[in-house]
C-alpha positions as CSV (number, residue, x, y, z in Angstrom):
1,X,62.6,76.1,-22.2
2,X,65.6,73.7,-21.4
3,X,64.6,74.2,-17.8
4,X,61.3,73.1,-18.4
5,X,61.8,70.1,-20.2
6,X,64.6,68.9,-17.9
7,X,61.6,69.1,-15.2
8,X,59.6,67.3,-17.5
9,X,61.8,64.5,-17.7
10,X,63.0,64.3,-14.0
11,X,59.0,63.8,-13.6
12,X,58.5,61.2,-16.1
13,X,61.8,59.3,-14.3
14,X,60.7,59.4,-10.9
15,X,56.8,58.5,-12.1
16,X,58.8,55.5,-13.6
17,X,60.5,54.7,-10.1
18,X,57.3,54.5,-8.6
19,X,55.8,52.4,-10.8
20,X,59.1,50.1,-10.9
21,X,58.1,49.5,-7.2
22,X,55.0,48.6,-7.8
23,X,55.9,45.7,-9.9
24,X,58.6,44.5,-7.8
25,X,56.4,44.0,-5.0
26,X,53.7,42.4,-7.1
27,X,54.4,41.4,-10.5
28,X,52.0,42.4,-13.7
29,X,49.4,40.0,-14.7
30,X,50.3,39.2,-17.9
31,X,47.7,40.3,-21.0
32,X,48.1,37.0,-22.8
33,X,49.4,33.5,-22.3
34,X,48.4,32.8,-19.1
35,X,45.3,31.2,-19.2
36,X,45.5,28.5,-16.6
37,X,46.5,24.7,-17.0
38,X,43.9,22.0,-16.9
39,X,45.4,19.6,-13.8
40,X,47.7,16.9,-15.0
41,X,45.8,13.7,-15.3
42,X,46.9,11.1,-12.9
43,X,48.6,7.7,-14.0
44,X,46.8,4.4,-13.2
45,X,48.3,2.5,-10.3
46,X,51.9,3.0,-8.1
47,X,54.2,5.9,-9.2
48,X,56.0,5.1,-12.7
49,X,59.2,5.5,-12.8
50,X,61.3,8.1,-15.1
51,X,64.7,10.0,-15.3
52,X,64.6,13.7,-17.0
53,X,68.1,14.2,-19.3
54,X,69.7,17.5,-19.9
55,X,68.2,19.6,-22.3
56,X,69.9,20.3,-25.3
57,X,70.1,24.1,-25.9
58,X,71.4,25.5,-29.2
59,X,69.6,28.5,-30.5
60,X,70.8,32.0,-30.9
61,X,69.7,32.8,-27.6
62,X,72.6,30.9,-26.0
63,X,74.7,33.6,-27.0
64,X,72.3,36.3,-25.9
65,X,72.0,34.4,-22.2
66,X,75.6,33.3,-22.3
67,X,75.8,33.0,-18.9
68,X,72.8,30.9,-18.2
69,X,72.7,26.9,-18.6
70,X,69.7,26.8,-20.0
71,X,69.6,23.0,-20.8
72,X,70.3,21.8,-17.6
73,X,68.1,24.6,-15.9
74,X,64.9,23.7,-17.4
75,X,65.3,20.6,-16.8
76,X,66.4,20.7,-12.9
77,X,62.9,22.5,-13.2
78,X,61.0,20.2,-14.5
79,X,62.7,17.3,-12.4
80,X,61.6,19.4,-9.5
81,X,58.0,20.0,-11.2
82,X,57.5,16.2,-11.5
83,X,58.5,15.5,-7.7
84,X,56.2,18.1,-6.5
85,X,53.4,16.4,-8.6
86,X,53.1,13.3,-6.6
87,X,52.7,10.7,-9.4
88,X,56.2,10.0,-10.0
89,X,59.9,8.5,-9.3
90,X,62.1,11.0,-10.3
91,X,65.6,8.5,-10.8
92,X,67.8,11.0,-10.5
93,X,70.8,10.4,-13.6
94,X,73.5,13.0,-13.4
95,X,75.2,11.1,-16.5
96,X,72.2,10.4,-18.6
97,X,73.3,12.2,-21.2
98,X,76.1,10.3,-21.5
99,X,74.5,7.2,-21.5
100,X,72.3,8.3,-24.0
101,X,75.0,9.1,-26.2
102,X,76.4,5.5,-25.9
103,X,73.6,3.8,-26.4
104,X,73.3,5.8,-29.7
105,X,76.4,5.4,-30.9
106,X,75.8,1.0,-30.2
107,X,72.7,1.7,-32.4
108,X,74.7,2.8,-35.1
109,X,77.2,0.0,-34.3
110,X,80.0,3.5,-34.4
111,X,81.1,1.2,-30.9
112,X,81.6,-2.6,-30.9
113,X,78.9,-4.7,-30.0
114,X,78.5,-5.2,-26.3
115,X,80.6,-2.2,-25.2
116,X,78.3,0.5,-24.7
117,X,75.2,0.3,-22.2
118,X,72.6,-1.3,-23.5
119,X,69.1,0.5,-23.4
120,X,67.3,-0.4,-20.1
121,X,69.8,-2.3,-18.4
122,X,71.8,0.4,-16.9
123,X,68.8,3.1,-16.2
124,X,66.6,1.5,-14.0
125,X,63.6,3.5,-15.2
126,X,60.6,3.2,-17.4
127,X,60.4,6.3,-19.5
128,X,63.2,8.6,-20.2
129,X,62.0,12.7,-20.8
130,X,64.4,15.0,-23.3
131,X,64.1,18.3,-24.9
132,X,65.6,20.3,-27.0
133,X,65.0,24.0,-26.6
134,X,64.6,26.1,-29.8
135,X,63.5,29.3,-28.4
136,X,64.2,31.1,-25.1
137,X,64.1,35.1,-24.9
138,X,62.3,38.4,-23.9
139,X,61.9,41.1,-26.4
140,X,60.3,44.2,-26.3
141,X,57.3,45.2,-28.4
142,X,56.6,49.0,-29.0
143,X,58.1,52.3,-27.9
144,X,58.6,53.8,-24.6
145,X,61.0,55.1,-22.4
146,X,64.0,52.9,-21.5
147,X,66.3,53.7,-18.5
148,X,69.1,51.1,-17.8
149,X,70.0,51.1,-14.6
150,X,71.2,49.0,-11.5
151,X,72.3,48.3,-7.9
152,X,70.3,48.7,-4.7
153,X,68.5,51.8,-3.2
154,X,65.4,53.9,-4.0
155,X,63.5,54.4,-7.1
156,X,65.3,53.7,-10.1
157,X,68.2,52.1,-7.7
158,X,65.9,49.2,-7.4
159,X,66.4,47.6,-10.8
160,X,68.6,44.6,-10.2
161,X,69.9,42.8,-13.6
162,X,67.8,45.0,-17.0
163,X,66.1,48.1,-18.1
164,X,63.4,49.5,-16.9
165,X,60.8,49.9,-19.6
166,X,56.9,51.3,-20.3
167,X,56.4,49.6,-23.3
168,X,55.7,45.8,-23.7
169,X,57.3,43.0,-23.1
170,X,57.4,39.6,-24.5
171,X,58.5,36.0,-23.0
172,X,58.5,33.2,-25.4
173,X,59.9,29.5,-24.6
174,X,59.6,26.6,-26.3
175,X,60.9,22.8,-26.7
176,X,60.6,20.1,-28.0
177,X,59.7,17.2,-25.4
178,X,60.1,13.3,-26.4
179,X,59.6,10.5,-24.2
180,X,61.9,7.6,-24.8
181,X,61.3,4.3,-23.7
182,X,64.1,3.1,-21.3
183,X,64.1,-0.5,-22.7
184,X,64.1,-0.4,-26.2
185,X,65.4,3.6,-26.7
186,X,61.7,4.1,-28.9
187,X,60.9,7.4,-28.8
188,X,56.9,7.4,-27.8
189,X,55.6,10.6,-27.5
190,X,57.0,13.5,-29.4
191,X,55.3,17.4,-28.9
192,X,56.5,21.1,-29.4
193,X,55.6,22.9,-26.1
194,X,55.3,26.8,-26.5
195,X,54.6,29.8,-24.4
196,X,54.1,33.3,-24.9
197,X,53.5,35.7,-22.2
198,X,53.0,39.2,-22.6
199,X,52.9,41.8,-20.1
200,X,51.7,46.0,-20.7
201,X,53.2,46.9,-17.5
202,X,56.2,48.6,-16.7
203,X,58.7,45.5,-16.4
204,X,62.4,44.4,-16.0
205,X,64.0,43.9,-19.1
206,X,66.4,41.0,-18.6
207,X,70.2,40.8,-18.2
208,X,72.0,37.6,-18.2
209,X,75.2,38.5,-16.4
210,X,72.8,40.1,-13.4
211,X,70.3,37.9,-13.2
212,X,70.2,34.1,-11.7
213,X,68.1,32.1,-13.8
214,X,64.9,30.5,-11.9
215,X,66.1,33.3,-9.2
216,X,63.2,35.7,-7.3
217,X,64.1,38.6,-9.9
218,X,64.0,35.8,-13.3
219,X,61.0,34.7,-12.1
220,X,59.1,38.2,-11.9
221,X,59.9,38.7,-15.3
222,X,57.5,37.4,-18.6
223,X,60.4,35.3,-19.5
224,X,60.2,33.8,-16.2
225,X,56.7,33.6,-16.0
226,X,56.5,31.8,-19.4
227,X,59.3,29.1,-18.0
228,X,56.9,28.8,-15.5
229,X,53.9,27.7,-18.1
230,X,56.1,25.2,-20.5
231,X,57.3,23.8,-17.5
232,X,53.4,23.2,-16.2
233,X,52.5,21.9,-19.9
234,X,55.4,19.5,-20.2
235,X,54.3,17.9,-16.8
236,X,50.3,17.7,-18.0
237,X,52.1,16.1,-21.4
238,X,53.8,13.2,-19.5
239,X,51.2,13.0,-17.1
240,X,48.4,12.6,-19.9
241,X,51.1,10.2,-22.2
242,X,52.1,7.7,-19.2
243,X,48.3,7.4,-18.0
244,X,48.1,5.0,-20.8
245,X,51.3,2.9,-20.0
246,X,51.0,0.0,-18.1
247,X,53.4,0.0,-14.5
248,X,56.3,-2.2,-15.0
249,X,58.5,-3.6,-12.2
250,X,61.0,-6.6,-11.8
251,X,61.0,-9.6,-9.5
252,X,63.9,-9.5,-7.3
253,X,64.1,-13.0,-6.0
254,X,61.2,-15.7,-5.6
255,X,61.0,-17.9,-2.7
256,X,58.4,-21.2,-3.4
257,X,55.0,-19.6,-4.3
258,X,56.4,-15.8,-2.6
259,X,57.6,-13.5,-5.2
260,X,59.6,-10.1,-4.0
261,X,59.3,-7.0,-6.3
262,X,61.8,-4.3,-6.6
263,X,58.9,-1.7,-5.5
264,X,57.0,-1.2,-2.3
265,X,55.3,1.8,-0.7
266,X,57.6,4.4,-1.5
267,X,56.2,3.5,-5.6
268,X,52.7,3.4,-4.1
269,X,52.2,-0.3,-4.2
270,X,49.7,-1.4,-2.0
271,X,48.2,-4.9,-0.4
272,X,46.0,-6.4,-2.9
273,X,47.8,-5.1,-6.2
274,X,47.5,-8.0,-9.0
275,X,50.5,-8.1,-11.6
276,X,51.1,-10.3,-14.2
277,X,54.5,-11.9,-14.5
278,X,56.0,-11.7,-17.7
279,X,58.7,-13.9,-18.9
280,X,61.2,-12.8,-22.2
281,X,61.5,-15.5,-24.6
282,X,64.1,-13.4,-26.7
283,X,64.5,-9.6,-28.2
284,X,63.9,-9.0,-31.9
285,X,67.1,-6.5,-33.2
286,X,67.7,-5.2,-36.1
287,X,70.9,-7.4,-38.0
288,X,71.9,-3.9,-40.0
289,X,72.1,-1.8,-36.8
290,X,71.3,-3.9,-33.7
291,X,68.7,-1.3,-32.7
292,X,66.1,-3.1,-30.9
293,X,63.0,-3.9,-32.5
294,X,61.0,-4.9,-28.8
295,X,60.7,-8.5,-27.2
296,X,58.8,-11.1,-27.5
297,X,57.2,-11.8,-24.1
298,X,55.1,-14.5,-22.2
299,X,53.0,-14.5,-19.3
300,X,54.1,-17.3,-17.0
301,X,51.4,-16.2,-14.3
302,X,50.0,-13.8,-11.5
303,X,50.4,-12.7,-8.7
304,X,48.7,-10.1,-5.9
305,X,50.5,-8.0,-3.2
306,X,50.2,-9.6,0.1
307,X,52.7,-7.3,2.4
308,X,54.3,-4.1,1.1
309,X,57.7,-2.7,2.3
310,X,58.9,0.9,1.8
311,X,61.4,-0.2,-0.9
312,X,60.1,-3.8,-1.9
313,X,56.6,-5.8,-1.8
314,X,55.8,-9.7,-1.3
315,X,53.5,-11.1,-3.5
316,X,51.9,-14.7,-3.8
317,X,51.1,-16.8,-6.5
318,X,47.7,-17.1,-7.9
319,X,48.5,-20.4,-9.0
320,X,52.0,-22.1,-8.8
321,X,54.2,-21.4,-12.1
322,X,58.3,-21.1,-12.8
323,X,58.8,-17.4,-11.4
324,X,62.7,-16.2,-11.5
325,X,64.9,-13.3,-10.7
326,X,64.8,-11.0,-13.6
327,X,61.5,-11.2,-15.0
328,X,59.2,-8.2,-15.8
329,X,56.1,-7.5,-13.9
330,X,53.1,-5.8,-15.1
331,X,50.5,-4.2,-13.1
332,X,46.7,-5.6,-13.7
333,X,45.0,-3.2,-11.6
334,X,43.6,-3.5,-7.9
Protein backbone atom coordinates (compact mmCIF):
# COMPACT_ATOMS: atom_id res chain seq x y z
CA UNK A 1 0.00 0.00 0.00
CA UNK A 2 2.87 2.58 0.91
CA UNK A 3 4.48 1.54 -2.30
CA UNK A 4 1.56 2.35 -4.19
CA UNK A 5 0.78 5.57 -2.96
CA UNK A 6 4.45 6.79 -3.12
CA UNK A 7 3.96 5.88 -6.98
CA UNK A 8 0.92 7.77 -6.96
CA UNK A 9 2.48 10.81 -5.77
CA UNK A 10 5.86 10.65 -7.82
CA UNK A 11 3.13 10.59 -10.80
CA UNK A 12 1.10 13.48 -9.69
CA UNK A 13 4.81 15.47 -9.25
CA UNK A 14 6.15 14.83 -12.45
CA UNK A 15 2.47 15.42 -14.20
CA UNK A 16 3.00 18.84 -12.30
CA UNK A 17 6.58 19.26 -13.91
CA UNK A 18 5.14 18.96 -17.15
CA UNK A 19 2.62 21.20 -16.86
CA UNK A 20 5.08 23.77 -15.09
CA UNK A 21 6.72 23.80 -18.59
CA UNK A 22 3.94 24.43 -20.26
CA UNK A 23 3.31 27.67 -18.62
CA UNK A 24 6.74 28.86 -18.63
CA UNK A 25 6.92 28.77 -22.18
CA UNK A 26 3.55 30.26 -22.69
CA UNK A 27 1.89 31.85 -19.88
CA UNK A 28 -2.11 31.05 -18.92
CA UNK A 29 -4.71 33.21 -20.21
CA UNK A 30 -6.06 34.58 -17.39
CA UNK A 31 -10.05 33.62 -16.56
CA UNK A 32 -10.94 37.15 -15.51
CA UNK A 33 -9.61 40.66 -15.68
CA UNK A 34 -8.25 40.85 -18.83
CA UNK A 35 -10.69 42.11 -21.02
CA UNK A 36 -8.75 44.46 -23.24
CA UNK A 37 -8.23 48.31 -23.01
CA UNK A 38 -10.13 50.70 -25.24
CA UNK A 39 -6.94 52.83 -26.92
CA UNK A 40 -5.95 55.82 -25.07
CA UNK A 41 -7.57 58.86 -26.60
CA UNK A 42 -5.16 61.18 -28.05
CA UNK A 43 -4.51 64.93 -26.71
CA UNK A 44 -5.31 67.90 -29.01
CA UNK A 45 -2.27 69.45 -30.59
CA UNK A 46 1.90 69.13 -29.79
CA UNK A 47 2.88 66.65 -26.96
CA UNK A 48 1.94 68.06 -23.38
CA UNK A 49 4.37 67.98 -21.16
CA UNK A 50 4.37 65.94 -17.64
CA UNK A 51 6.80 64.47 -14.95
CA UNK A 52 5.56 61.07 -13.13
CA UNK A 53 6.67 61.23 -9.14
CA UNK A 54 7.45 58.26 -7.03
CA UNK A 55 4.75 56.30 -5.84
CA UNK A 56 4.01 56.25 -2.42
CA UNK A 57 3.80 52.52 -1.22
CA UNK A 58 2.58 51.81 2.38
CA UNK A 59 0.37 48.84 2.67
CA UNK A 60 0.98 45.51 4.31
CA UNK A 61 2.24 44.13 1.28
CA UNK A 62 5.59 46.18 1.65
CA UNK A 63 6.46 43.85 4.17
CA UNK A 64 5.31 40.83 2.33
CA UNK A 65 7.55 42.17 -0.97
CA UNK A 66 10.20 43.60 1.29
CA UNK A 67 12.56 43.42 -1.21
CA UNK A 68 10.79 45.11 -4.01
CA UNK A 69 10.49 49.10 -4.46
CA UNK A 70 7.32 49.10 -5.44
CA UNK A 71 6.72 52.90 -5.49
CA UNK A 72 9.33 53.77 -7.64
CA UNK A 73 8.81 50.57 -9.85
CA UNK A 74 5.44 51.28 -10.91
CA UNK A 75 6.18 54.31 -11.71
CA UNK A 76 9.56 53.76 -13.80
CA UNK A 77 6.66 51.71 -15.55
CA UNK A 78 4.39 53.95 -16.19
CA UNK A 79 7.11 56.73 -17.21
CA UNK A 80 8.15 54.07 -19.75
CA UNK A 81 4.33 53.33 -20.63
CA UNK A 82 3.73 57.07 -21.41
CA UNK A 83 7.04 57.42 -23.73
CA UNK A 84 6.03 54.44 -25.60
CA UNK A 85 2.56 56.10 -26.13
CA UNK A 86 3.68 58.84 -28.41
CA UNK A 87 1.58 61.74 -26.96
CA UNK A 88 3.84 62.85 -24.37
CA UNK A 89 7.15 64.63 -22.78
CA UNK A 90 8.07 62.52 -20.24
CA UNK A 91 10.40 65.48 -18.00
CA UNK A 92 12.22 63.18 -16.40
CA UNK A 93 12.50 64.47 -12.22
CA UNK A 94 14.69 62.18 -10.18
CA UNK A 95 13.90 64.67 -7.08
CA UNK A 96 10.26 65.28 -7.57
CA UNK A 97 9.41 63.97 -4.67
CA UNK A 98 11.28 66.22 -2.94
CA UNK A 99 10.16 69.13 -4.54
CA UNK A 100 6.86 68.16 -3.87
CA UNK A 101 7.47 67.95 -0.36
CA UNK A 102 8.72 71.55 -0.33
CA UNK A 103 6.28 72.96 -2.04
CA UNK A 104 3.84 71.46 0.56
CA UNK A 105 5.41 72.31 3.45
CA UNK A 106 5.43 76.47 1.76
CA UNK A 107 1.75 75.80 1.49
CA UNK A 108 1.45 75.24 5.04
CA UNK A 109 3.86 78.23 5.58
CA UNK A 110 5.93 75.02 8.05
CA UNK A 111 9.10 76.97 5.74
CA UNK A 112 9.45 80.76 5.42
CA UNK A 113 8.01 82.42 2.70
CA UNK A 114 10.15 82.39 -0.52
CA UNK A 115 12.47 79.50 0.58
CA UNK A 116 11.03 76.50 -0.77
CA UNK A 117 10.32 76.01 -4.69
CA UNK A 118 7.47 77.49 -5.65
CA UNK A 119 4.91 75.35 -7.72
CA UNK A 120 5.70 75.60 -11.49
CA UNK A 121 8.69 77.55 -11.42
CA UNK A 122 11.22 74.90 -10.85
CA UNK A 123 9.32 71.86 -12.85
CA UNK A 124 9.13 72.88 -16.13
CA UNK A 125 6.06 70.73 -16.83
CA UNK A 126 2.35 71.06 -17.25
CA UNK A 127 0.82 68.24 -15.23
CA UNK A 128 2.45 66.38 -12.60
CA UNK A 129 1.11 62.25 -12.21
CA UNK A 130 1.26 60.61 -8.31
CA UNK A 131 -0.04 57.52 -6.85
CA UNK A 132 -0.31 56.00 -4.01
CA UNK A 133 -0.53 52.27 -4.02
CA UNK A 134 -3.00 50.54 -1.52
CA UNK A 135 -2.84 47.12 -2.75
CA UNK A 136 -0.17 44.91 -4.44
CA UNK A 137 -0.18 40.93 -3.99
CA UNK A 138 -0.95 37.36 -5.33
CA UNK A 139 -2.86 35.06 -3.27
CA UNK A 140 -4.04 31.75 -3.81
CA UNK A 141 -7.74 30.74 -4.01
CA UNK A 142 -8.69 27.04 -3.40
CA UNK A 143 -6.82 23.76 -2.69
CA UNK A 144 -4.32 21.98 -4.58
CA UNK A 145 -1.12 20.56 -4.45
CA UNK A 146 1.79 22.98 -3.50
CA UNK A 147 5.47 21.97 -4.13
CA UNK A 148 8.09 24.73 -3.25
CA UNK A 149 10.87 24.39 -5.06
CA UNK A 150 13.80 26.21 -6.97
CA UNK A 151 16.97 26.50 -9.04
CA UNK A 152 17.55 25.48 -12.64
CA UNK A 153 17.20 22.07 -14.38
CA UNK A 154 14.25 19.78 -15.46
CA UNK A 155 10.81 19.46 -14.32
CA UNK A 156 10.24 20.80 -11.00
CA UNK A 157 13.95 22.30 -11.18
CA UNK A 158 12.47 24.91 -13.44
CA UNK A 159 10.64 26.97 -10.85
CA UNK A 160 12.78 30.10 -10.37
CA UNK A 161 11.50 32.48 -7.35
CA UNK A 162 7.68 30.49 -5.77
CA UNK A 163 5.70 27.44 -5.52
CA UNK A 164 4.35 25.59 -7.96
CA UNK A 165 0.65 25.38 -7.53
CA UNK A 166 -2.83 23.61 -9.27
CA UNK A 167 -5.17 25.63 -7.67
CA UNK A 168 -5.86 29.42 -8.53
CA UNK A 169 -4.19 32.23 -8.37
CA UNK A 170 -5.07 35.80 -7.79
CA UNK A 171 -3.20 39.29 -8.82
CA UNK A 172 -4.70 42.33 -7.51
CA UNK A 173 -3.08 46.01 -7.84
CA UNK A 174 -4.42 49.06 -7.28
CA UNK A 175 -3.67 53.05 -6.73
CA UNK A 176 -4.72 55.83 -6.42
CA UNK A 177 -3.65 58.24 -9.45
CA UNK A 178 -3.99 62.28 -9.08
CA UNK A 179 -2.95 64.69 -11.60
CA UNK A 180 -1.55 67.86 -10.19
CA UNK A 181 -1.22 70.85 -11.88
CA UNK A 182 2.47 71.98 -12.08
CA UNK A 183 1.57 75.75 -11.62
CA UNK A 184 -0.75 76.13 -9.00
CA UNK A 185 -0.09 72.39 -7.14
CA UNK A 186 -4.34 71.76 -7.85
CA UNK A 187 -4.94 68.41 -7.86
CA UNK A 188 -7.28 67.89 -11.15
CA UNK A 189 -8.08 64.62 -11.65
CA UNK A 190 -8.26 62.14 -8.88
CA UNK A 191 -9.26 58.02 -9.67
CA UNK A 192 -8.72 54.58 -7.88
CA UNK A 193 -7.32 52.27 -10.60
CA UNK A 194 -7.84 48.41 -9.82
CA UNK A 195 -6.97 45.15 -11.36
CA UNK A 196 -7.73 41.75 -10.71
CA UNK A 197 -6.40 38.93 -12.72
CA UNK A 198 -7.12 35.44 -12.21
CA UNK A 199 -5.62 32.56 -13.67
CA UNK A 200 -6.88 28.39 -13.27
CA UNK A 201 -3.73 27.20 -14.55
CA UNK A 202 -0.98 25.75 -12.89
CA UNK A 203 1.23 29.04 -12.02
CA UNK A 204 4.23 30.46 -10.12
CA UNK A 205 3.47 31.47 -6.83
CA UNK A 206 5.57 34.59 -6.13
CA UNK A 207 8.70 35.06 -4.04
CA UNK A 208 10.13 38.42 -3.45
CA UNK A 209 13.72 37.63 -2.48
CA UNK A 210 13.86 35.43 -6.10
CA UNK A 211 12.11 37.26 -8.13
CA UNK A 212 13.04 40.77 -10.03
CA UNK A 213 10.09 42.88 -10.17
CA UNK A 214 8.99 43.82 -13.89
CA UNK A 215 11.58 40.84 -14.68
CA UNK A 216 10.65 37.96 -17.52
CA UNK A 217 9.59 35.53 -14.49
CA UNK A 218 7.26 38.68 -12.53
CA UNK A 219 5.80 39.28 -15.52
CA UNK A 220 4.46 35.60 -16.32
CA UNK A 221 2.89 35.74 -13.16
CA UNK A 222 -1.02 37.16 -12.52
CA UNK A 223 0.55 39.69 -10.35
CA UNK A 224 2.60 40.68 -13.18
CA UNK A 225 0.09 40.53 -15.64
CA UNK A 226 -2.30 42.65 -13.52
CA UNK A 227 0.69 45.43 -13.21
CA UNK A 228 0.57 45.17 -16.63
CA UNK A 229 -3.33 46.25 -16.86
CA UNK A 230 -3.27 49.29 -14.07
CA UNK A 231 -0.39 50.44 -15.76
CA UNK A 232 -2.49 50.37 -19.39
CA UNK A 233 -5.54 52.07 -17.43
CA UNK A 234 -3.53 54.77 -15.70
CA UNK A 235 -2.13 55.79 -19.22
CA UNK A 236 -5.90 55.75 -20.97
CA UNK A 237 -6.76 57.95 -17.53
CA UNK A 238 -4.22 60.73 -18.33
CA UNK A 239 -4.65 60.39 -21.91
CA UNK A 240 -8.59 60.85 -21.68
CA UNK A 241 -8.03 63.79 -18.64
CA UNK A 242 -5.34 65.92 -20.60
CA UNK A 243 -7.34 65.72 -24.05
CA UNK A 244 -9.31 68.39 -22.43
CA UNK A 245 -6.31 70.71 -21.36
CA UNK A 246 -5.32 73.29 -23.47
CA UNK A 247 -1.11 73.10 -24.56
CA UNK A 248 0.74 75.60 -22.68
CA UNK A 249 4.23 76.86 -23.61
CA UNK A 250 6.38 79.95 -22.78
CA UNK A 251 8.04 82.66 -25.01
CA UNK A 252 11.60 82.54 -24.75
CA UNK A 253 12.58 85.84 -26.18
CA UNK A 254 10.75 88.10 -28.85
CA UNK A 255 12.51 89.90 -31.51
CA UNK A 256 10.11 93.01 -33.21
CA UNK A 257 6.93 91.20 -34.49
CA UNK A 258 9.09 87.35 -34.11
CA UNK A 259 8.30 85.51 -31.06
CA UNK A 260 10.54 82.22 -30.07
CA UNK A 261 8.72 79.50 -28.02
CA UNK A 262 10.43 77.11 -25.73
CA UNK A 263 8.91 74.11 -27.99
CA UNK A 264 9.56 72.92 -31.51
CA UNK A 265 9.37 69.59 -33.30
CA UNK A 266 10.50 67.37 -30.80
CA UNK A 267 6.77 68.68 -28.79
CA UNK A 268 5.09 68.25 -32.16
CA UNK A 269 4.71 71.86 -33.06
CA UNK A 270 4.24 72.37 -36.54
CA UNK A 271 4.21 75.49 -39.26
CA UNK A 272 0.97 76.98 -39.05
CA UNK A 273 0.11 76.38 -35.20
CA UNK A 274 -1.93 79.59 -33.84
CA UNK A 275 -1.36 80.34 -29.98
CA UNK A 276 -2.59 82.96 -28.01
CA UNK A 277 -0.20 84.94 -25.85
CA UNK A 278 -1.18 85.25 -22.53
CA UNK A 279 0.09 87.95 -20.20
CA UNK A 280 -0.12 87.55 -15.96
CA UNK A 281 -1.51 90.48 -14.41
CA UNK A 282 -0.96 88.99 -10.83
CA UNK A 283 -1.67 85.49 -8.82
CA UNK A 284 -4.54 85.31 -6.37
CA UNK A 285 -2.98 83.38 -2.91
CA UNK A 286 -4.45 82.60 -0.15
CA UNK A 287 -3.22 85.30 2.95
CA UNK A 288 -3.85 82.26 5.70
CA UNK A 289 -1.61 79.77 3.74
CA UNK A 290 -0.11 81.33 0.64
CA UNK A 291 -1.50 78.37 -1.41
CA UNK A 292 -2.31 79.65 -4.68
CA UNK A 293 -5.65 80.33 -5.69
CA UNK A 294 -4.68 80.62 -9.89
CA UNK A 295 -3.91 83.86 -11.83
CA UNK A 296 -5.48 86.33 -13.28
CA UNK A 297 -4.44 86.37 -16.94
CA UNK A 298 -4.80 88.52 -20.22
CA UNK A 299 -4.45 87.94 -23.72
CA UNK A 300 -2.06 90.51 -25.22
CA UNK A 301 -2.39 88.76 -28.78
CA UNK A 302 -1.65 85.94 -31.35
CA UNK A 303 0.51 84.45 -32.91
CA UNK A 304 1.07 81.41 -35.70
CA UNK A 305 4.14 79.16 -36.19
CA UNK A 306 6.11 80.17 -39.10
CA UNK A 307 9.43 77.91 -38.83
CA UNK A 308 9.82 75.13 -36.30
CA UNK A 309 13.14 73.90 -34.77
CA UNK A 310 13.66 70.58 -32.97
CA UNK A 311 13.76 72.29 -29.56
CA UNK A 312 12.23 75.76 -30.21
CA UNK A 313 9.63 77.37 -32.95
CA UNK A 314 9.39 81.12 -34.53
CA UNK A 315 6.23 82.55 -34.58
CA UNK A 316 4.84 85.98 -36.00
CA UNK A 317 2.52 88.29 -34.91
CA UNK A 318 -0.96 88.38 -36.06
CA UNK A 319 -1.02 91.88 -35.29
CA UNK A 320 1.78 93.88 -33.43
CA UNK A 321 1.24 93.91 -29.43
CA UNK A 322 3.88 94.15 -26.27
CA UNK A 323 5.09 90.30 -26.32
CA UNK A 324 8.04 89.55 -23.55
CA UNK A 325 10.18 86.80 -22.26
CA UNK A 326 8.16 84.91 -19.75
CA UNK A 327 4.75 85.00 -20.93
CA UNK A 328 2.42 81.89 -21.25
CA UNK A 329 1.34 80.61 -24.53
CA UNK A 330 -1.74 78.84 -25.28
CA UNK A 331 -2.39 76.67 -28.21
CA UNK A 332 -5.61 77.78 -30.47
CA UNK A 333 -5.55 74.94 -32.72
CA UNK A 334 -4.19 74.61 -36.43
Amino acid sequence: MIRKLGLAVMTLLAAAGVAFDAVAADPATPTTGASAMAPAPVPAGPKKRISVAKFDANGAFVAVYGGWDIGGGLAAQLTTALVNSGHFIVVERPDLGAVLKEQELAQLNVTSKGSGPQAGRLLGTQLIVRGSVTEFEQAAEGGGLNVGASGRGGGLGNLVGGALATHNNQGVVAMDVRLIDATSGQVLQSRRIEKRITSSDTSVGLTASQVAFGGEQFNKTVLGQATRGAIEEAVAFIGASLAGLPWTGAVADVDGTRVFINAGGEAGLQAGDRFAVMAVERELTDPSTGQSLGRIEAQVGTLRVAEVQAAYSVAVMDAPFPAKKGDMVRYLGR
